[in-house]
LOPAVO-358340 format. One record per residue (C-alpha): residue number from 0; x, y, z. Coordinates in pm, 1 decimal. Each point is the difference from the previous one (the first is absolute). Layout:
# residues N
PT    n        c1        c2        c3
PT  NUM         X         Y         Z
...
# end
This chain:
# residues 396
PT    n        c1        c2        c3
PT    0   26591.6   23089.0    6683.4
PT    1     -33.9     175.2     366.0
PT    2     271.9    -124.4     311.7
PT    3    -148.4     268.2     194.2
PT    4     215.4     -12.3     308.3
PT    5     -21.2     393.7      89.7
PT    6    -382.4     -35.5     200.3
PT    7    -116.3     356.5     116.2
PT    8     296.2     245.7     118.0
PT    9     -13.4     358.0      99.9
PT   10     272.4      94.2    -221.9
PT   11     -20.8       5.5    -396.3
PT   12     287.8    -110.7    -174.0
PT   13     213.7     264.3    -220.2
PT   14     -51.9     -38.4    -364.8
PT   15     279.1    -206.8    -169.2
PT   16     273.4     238.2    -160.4
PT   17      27.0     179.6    -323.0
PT   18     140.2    -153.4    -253.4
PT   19     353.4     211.1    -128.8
PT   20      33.0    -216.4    -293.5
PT   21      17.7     150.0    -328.2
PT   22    -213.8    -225.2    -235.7
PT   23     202.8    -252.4    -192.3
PT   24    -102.6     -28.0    -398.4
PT   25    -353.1     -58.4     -84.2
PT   26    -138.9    -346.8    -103.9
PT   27     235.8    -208.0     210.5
PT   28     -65.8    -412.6     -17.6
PT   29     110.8    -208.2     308.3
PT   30      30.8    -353.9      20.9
PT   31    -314.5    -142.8     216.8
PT   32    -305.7    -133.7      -6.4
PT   33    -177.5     323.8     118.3
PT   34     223.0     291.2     -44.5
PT   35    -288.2     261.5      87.6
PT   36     -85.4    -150.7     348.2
PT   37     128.4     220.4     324.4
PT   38     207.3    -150.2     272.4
PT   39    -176.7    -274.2     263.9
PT   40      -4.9     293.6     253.2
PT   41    -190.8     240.3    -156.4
PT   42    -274.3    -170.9     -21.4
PT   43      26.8    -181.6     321.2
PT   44    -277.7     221.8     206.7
PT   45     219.5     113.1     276.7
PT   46     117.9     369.5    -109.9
PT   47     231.1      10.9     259.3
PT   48     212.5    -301.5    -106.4
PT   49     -19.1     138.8    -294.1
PT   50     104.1     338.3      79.2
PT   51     300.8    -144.3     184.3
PT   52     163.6    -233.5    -286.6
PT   53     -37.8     296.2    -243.2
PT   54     191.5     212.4     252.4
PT   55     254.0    -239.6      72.7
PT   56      64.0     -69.9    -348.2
PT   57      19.6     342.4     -71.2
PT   58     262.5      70.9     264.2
PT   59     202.0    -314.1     -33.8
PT   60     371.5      74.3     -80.4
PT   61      66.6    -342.1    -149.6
PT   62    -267.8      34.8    -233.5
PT   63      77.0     297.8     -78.5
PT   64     369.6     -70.9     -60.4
PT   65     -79.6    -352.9    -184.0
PT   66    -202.6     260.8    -274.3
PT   67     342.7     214.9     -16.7
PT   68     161.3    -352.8    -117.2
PT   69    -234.7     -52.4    -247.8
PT   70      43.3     354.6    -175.2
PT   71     363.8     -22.6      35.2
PT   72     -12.7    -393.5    -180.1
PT   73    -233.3     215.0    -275.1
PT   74     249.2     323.2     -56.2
PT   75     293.7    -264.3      16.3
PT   76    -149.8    -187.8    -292.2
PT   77    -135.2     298.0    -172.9
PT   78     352.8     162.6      12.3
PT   79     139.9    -323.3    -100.2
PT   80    -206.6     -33.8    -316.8
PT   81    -124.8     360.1     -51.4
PT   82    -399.8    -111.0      -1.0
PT   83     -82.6     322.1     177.8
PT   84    -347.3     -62.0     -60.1
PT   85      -9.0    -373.2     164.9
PT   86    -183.6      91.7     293.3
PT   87    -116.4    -228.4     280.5
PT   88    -320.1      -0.9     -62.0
PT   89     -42.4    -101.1    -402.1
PT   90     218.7    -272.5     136.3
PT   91    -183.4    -204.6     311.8
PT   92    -270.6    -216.9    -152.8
PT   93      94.9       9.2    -367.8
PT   94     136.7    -225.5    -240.1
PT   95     366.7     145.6     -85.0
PT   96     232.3    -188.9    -227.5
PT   97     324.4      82.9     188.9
PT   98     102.5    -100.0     376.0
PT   99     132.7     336.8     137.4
PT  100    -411.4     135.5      60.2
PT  101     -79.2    -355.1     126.5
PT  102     269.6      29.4     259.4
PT  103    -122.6     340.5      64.5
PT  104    -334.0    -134.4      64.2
PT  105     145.8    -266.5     204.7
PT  106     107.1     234.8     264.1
PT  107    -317.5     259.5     -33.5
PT  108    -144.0    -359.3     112.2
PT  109     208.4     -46.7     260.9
PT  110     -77.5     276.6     166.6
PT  111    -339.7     -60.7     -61.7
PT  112      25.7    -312.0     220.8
PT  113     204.2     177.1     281.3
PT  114    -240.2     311.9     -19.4
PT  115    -341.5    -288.7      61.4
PT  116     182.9    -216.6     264.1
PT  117      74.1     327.2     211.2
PT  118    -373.2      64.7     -28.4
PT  119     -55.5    -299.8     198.5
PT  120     261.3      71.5     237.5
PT  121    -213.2     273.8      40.9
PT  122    -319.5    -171.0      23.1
PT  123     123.5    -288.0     242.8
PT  124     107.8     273.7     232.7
PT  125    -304.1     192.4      27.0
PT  126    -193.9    -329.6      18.9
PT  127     252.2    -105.1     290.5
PT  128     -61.0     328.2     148.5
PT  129    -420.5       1.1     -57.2
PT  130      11.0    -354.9     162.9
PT  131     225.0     116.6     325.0
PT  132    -307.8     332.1      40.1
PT  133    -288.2    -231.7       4.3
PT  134     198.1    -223.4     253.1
PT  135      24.5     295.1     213.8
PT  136    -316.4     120.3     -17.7
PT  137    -141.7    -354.0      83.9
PT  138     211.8     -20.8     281.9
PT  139     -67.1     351.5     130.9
PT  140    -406.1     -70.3       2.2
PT  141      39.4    -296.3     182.0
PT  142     190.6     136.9     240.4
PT  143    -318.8     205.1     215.9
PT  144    -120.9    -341.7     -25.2
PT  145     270.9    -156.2     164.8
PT  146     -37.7     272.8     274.1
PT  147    -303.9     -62.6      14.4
PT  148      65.4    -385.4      78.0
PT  149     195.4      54.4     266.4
PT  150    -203.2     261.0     189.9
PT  151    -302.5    -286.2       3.1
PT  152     226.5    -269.0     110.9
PT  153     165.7     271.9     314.0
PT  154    -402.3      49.8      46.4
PT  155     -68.2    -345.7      37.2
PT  156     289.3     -99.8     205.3
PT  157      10.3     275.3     240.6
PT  158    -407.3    -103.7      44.6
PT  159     195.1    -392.7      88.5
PT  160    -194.2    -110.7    -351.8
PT  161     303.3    -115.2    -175.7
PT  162     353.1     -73.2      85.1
PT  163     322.0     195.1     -42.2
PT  164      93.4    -132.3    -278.6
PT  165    -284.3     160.5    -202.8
PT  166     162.5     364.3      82.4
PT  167     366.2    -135.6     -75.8
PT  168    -131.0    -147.6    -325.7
PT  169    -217.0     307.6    -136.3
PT  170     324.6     185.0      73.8
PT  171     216.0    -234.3    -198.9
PT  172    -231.5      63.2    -274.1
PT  173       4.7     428.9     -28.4
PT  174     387.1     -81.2     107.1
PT  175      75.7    -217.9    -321.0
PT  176    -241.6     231.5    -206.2
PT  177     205.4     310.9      61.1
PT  178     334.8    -174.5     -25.4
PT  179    -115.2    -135.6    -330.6
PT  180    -131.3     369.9    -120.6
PT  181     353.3     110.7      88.2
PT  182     150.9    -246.0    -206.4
PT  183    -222.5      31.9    -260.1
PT  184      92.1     417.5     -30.7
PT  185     349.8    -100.5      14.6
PT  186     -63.8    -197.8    -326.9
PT  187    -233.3     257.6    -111.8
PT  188     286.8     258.7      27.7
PT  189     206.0    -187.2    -181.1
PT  190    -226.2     -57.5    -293.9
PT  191     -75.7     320.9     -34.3
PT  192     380.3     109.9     -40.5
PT  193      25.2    -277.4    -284.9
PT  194    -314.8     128.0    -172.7
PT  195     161.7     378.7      43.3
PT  196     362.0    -144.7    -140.2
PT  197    -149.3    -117.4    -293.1
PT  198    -226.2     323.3     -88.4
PT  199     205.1     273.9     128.7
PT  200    -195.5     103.3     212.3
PT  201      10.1      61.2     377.6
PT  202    -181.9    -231.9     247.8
PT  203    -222.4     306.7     128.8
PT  204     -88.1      75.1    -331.7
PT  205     -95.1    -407.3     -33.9
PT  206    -184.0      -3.6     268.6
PT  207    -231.5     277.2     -90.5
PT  208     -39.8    -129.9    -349.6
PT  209    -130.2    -354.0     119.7
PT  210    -203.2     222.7     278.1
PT  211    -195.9    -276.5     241.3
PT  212      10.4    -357.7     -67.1
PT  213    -282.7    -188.8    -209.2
PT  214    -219.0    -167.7     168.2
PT  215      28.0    -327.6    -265.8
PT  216     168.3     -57.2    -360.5
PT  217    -252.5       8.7    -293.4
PT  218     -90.2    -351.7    -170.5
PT  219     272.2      -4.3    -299.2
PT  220    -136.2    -156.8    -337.5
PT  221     343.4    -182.6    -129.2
PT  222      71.5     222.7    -380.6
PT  223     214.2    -319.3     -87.5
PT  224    -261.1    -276.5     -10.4
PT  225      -3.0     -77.9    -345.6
PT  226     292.4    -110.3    -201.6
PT  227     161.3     -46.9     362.6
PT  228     334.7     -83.7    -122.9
PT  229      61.4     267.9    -272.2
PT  230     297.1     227.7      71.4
PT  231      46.7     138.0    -359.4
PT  232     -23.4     333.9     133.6
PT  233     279.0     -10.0     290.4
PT  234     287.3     247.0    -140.9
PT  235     293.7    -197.3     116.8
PT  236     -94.7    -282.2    -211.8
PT  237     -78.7     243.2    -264.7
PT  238     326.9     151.4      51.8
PT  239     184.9    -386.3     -35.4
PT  240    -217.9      17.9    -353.6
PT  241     174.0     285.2    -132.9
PT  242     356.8     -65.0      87.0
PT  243     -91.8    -368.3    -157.3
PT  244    -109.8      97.0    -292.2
PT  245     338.8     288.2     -18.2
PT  246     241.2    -267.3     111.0
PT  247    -121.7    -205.2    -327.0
PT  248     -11.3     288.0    -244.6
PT  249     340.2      25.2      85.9
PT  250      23.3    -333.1    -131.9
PT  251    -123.2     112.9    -329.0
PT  252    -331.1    -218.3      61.0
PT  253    -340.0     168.0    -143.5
PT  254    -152.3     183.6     186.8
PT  255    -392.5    -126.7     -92.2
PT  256     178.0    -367.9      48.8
PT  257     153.6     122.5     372.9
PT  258    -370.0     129.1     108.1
PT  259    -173.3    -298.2    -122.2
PT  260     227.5    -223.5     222.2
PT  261     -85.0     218.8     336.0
PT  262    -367.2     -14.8     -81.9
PT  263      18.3    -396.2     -21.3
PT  264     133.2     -30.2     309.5
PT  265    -198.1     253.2     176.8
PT  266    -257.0    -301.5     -28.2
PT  267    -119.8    -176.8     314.4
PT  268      31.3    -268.9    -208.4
PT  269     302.7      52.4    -141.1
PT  270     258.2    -331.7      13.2
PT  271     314.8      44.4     154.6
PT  272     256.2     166.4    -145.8
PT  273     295.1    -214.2    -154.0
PT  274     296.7      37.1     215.8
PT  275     180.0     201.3    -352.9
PT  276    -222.1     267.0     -58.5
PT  277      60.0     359.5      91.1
PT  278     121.6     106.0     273.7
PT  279    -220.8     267.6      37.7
PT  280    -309.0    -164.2     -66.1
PT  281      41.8    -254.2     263.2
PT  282     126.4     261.1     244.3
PT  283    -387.1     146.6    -141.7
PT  284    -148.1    -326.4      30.8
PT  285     155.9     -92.3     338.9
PT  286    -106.4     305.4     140.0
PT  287    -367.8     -49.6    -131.4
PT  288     -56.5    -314.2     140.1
PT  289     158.8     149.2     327.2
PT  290    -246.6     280.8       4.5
PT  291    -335.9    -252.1     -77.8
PT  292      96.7    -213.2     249.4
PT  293      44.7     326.8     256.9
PT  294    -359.8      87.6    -103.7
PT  295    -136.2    -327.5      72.1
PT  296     189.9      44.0     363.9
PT  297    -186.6     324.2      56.5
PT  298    -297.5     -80.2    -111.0
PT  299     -35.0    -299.0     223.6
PT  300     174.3     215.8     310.2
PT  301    -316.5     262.1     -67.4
PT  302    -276.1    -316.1     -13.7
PT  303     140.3    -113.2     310.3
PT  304     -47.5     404.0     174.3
PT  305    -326.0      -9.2    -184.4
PT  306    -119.6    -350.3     201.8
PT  307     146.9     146.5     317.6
PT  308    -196.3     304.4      -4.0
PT  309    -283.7    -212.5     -83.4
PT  310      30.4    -244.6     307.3
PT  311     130.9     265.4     246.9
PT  312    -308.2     186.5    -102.1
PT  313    -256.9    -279.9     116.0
PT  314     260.0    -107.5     340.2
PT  315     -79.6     398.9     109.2
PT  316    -332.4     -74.9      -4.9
PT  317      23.9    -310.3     275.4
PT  318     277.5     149.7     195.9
PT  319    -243.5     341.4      24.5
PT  320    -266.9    -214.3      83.1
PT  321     258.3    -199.1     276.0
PT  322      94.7     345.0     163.3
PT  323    -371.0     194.0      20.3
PT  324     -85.6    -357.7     154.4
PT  325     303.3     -24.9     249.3
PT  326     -31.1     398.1      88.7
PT  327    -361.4     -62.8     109.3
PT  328      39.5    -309.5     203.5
PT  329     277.7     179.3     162.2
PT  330    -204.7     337.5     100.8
PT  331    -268.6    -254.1     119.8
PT  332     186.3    -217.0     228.9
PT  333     -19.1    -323.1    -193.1
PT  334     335.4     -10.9    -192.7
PT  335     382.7      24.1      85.7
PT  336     244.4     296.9    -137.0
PT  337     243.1    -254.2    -145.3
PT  338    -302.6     -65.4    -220.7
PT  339     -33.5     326.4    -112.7
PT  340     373.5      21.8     -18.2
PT  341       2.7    -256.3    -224.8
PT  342    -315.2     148.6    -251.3
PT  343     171.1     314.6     -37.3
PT  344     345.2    -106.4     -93.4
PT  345    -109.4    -247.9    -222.2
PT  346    -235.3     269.2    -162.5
PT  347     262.3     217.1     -42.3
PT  348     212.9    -248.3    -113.1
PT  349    -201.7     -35.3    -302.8
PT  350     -77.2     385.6     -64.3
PT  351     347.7      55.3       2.1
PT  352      40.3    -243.6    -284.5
PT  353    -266.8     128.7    -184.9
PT  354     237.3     315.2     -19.3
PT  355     290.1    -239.1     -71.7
PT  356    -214.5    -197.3    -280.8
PT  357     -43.7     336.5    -198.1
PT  358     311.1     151.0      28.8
PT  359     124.3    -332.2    -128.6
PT  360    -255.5     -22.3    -313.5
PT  361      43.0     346.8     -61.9
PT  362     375.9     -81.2     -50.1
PT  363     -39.9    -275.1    -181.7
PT  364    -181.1     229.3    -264.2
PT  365     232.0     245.4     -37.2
PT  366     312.4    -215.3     -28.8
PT  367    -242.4    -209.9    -248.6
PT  368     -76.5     330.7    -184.6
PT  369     387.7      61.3     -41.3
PT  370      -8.3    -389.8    -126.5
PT  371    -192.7     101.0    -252.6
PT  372     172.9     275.8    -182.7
PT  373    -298.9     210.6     106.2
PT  374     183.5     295.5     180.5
PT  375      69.0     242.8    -320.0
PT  376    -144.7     143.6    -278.3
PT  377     141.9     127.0    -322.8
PT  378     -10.5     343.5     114.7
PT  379     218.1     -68.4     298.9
PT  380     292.8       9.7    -249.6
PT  381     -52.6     399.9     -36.1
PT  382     182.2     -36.9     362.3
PT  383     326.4     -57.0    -146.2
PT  384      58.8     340.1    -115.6
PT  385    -124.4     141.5     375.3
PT  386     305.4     175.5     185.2
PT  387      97.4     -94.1     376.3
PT  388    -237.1      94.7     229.8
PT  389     109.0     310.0     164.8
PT  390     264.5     -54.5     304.0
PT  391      60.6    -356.1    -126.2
PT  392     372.0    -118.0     -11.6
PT  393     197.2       2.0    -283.7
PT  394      33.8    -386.0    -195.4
PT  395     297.8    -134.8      24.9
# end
């Protein structure tokens, strides 16, 4: 599984940081198909994304304060019904025959899900930001060849080869490429102040992380083509589960009964519900089918950034062709600058979306990654018991 957006950069990212967790009890069972597997960024090939969602994580106040919640909901109901011993972790991913540790694991759950989808807050931003470098650094090499444009046509029309307009219109062209690269840094700046929001970190210190931009974004194999639509592993739904299955124990339904109902309907081919059944199994079964059907939208939004690439990538090839023709009919008297004019816009045109495409399929994975459940692993729970980061505000 490689998205390996990071190319070649003078600057090696920092390693992620240190976990302060104590270790939760041995042997601890969570609900999922593949409990062992690490988050989709770890193994995503780019260290540097990497590197930055592990420090944002780490730093981030409301994860940090949403764990706080969850040990105060545990010491509430351990001082409520004196199970010192209950902790967290025998609790997530087991089989208990009361609701109070299945509404505990509801929330550990919960902020599961927040903890993955600020991930790929983190991971849209840096791809945001990756995609505004290489649009600068495209930019910036054409733009000695844009000089270089209008010194020929000044050449030829001071010689009485070409008209005026050749000079005004290779000066148009380095004009509108250096308004464009001012723009661009504008945007640039600005996406670089999200992605240091969101980590903690300062700009400067983003900057020289992500060193010099890549020169293109790495083919990325798609983790999620089989069983396309399963979402068994997401934690909110996982979370809707367990506060299911409590609300009915409350109901003094049994318990084997309750889980047998949840794992009917997990079904793709499941019938609808009747409109009378649990409340919290159609609020489970709702949300399901809401979640396949986001998967399906994701998947088809990365096969469409997949095709792009793919037909940009064979247009570069006639539009280069179009320009190294128009540039040397032009230096040998027998073509027009409008022509050229026209080659190099439109090849830029379509390098520019090549950038565009990836950014935009790289996206697409990560926000289908976060479909998929796949941004935790069991040991990510350890990161309850971790204290504020130093410096961080107080929860409310």
């Amino acid at each position: 599984m490689v998205i390996a957006a990071a190319g070649c950069t003078t600057v090696q990212p920092t390693s992620a940081p240190e976990t302060r967790a104590h270790q939760l009890s041995d042997g601890i069972v969570v609900i999922g198909h593949r409990p062992e597997r690490t988050p989709w960024w770890k193994d995503a090939g780019d260290p540097i994304l990497a590197a930055l969602i592990d420090q944002g994580l780490y730093n981030a106040s409301e994860l940090g304060c949403g764990a706080q919640a969850v040990r105060a909901f545990e010491k509430s109901q351990q001082d409520r019904e004196g199970h010192i011993g209950n902790r967290l972790a025998k609790l997530v991913g087991e089989k208990p025959t009361q609701a109070d540790p299945l509404l505990l694991s509801a929330r550990a759950y919960r902020w599961l899900d927040t903890r993955g989808h600020y991930a790929e807050r983190i991971a849209l931003a840096y791809f945001e930001v990756r995609r505004l470098q290489r649009r600068e650094a495209l930019r910036s090499a054409l733009a000695d060849q844009f000089k270089d444009n209008g010194e020929i046509a000044r050449f030829r029309r001071e010689a009485g080869l070409v008209p005026a307009i050749d000079g005004s219109l290779a000066d148009s062209q380095d004009e509108v490429n250096r308004s464009e690269l001012g723009l661009n840094q504008g945007r640039l700046d600005r996406a670089v102040a999200d992605l240091a929001t969101l980590t903690d970190l300062t700009p400067e210190e983003i900057l020289k992380r992500l060193g010099t931009a890549p020169d293109t974004a790495a083919s990325a194999p798609d983790p999620m083509a089989a069983n396309a639509n399963v979402a068994g592993d997401r934690p909110d739904l996982l979370a809707l589960r367990s506060a299911g299955i409590a609300d009915q124990l409350h109901g003094k339904v049994v318990q084997s009964d309750i889980e047998a109902s949840f794992a009917a309907t997990s079904d793709p081919a499941a019938p609808a519900l009747p409109a009378d059944a649990p409340a919290g199994l159609l609020r489970y079964r709702q949300a399901l089918d809401t979640a396949r059907a986001t998967i399906q939208n994701e998947r088809a939004t990365l096969a469409k950034a997949e095709l792009d690439e793919a037909g940009l990538q064979t247009a570069l090839a006639k539009a280069q062709r179009t320009v190294d023709d128009a540039r040397l009919a032009y230096r040998n008297g027998m073509g027009d600058f409008s022509a050229l004019y026209v080659a190099e816009a439109a090849a830029l045109a379509v390098r520019e979306g090549q950038i565009d495409a990836e950014a935009a399929r790289l996206s697409a994975m990560a926000r289908l990654w976060t479909d998929r459940g796949a941004t935790w692993s069991r040991n990510d729970l350890n990161l309850l018991d971790n204290a504020l980061p130093e410096g961080a505000p107080a929860c409310d």
